[in-house]
C-alpha positions in Angstrom: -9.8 16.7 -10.5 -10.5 14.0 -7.8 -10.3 10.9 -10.9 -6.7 11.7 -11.0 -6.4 11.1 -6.9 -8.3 8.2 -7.9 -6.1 7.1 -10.3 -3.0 7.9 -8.0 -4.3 5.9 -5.2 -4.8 2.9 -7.2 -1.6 3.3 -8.6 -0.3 3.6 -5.3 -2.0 1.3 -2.7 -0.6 2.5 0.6 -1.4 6.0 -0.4 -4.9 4.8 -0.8 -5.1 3.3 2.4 -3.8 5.9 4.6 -5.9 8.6 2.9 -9.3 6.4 3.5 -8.1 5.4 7.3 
């Protein structure tokens, strides 16, 4: 569930970022 997300955002840092902003 949401720990793959996790794991896709920190594999992905710009993903991460524009999902928290």
């Amino acid at each position: 569930g949401a720990t793959v997300i996790t794991n896709l955002m920190s594999a992905i840092p710009w993903v991460g970022q524009d999902i928290v902003e």
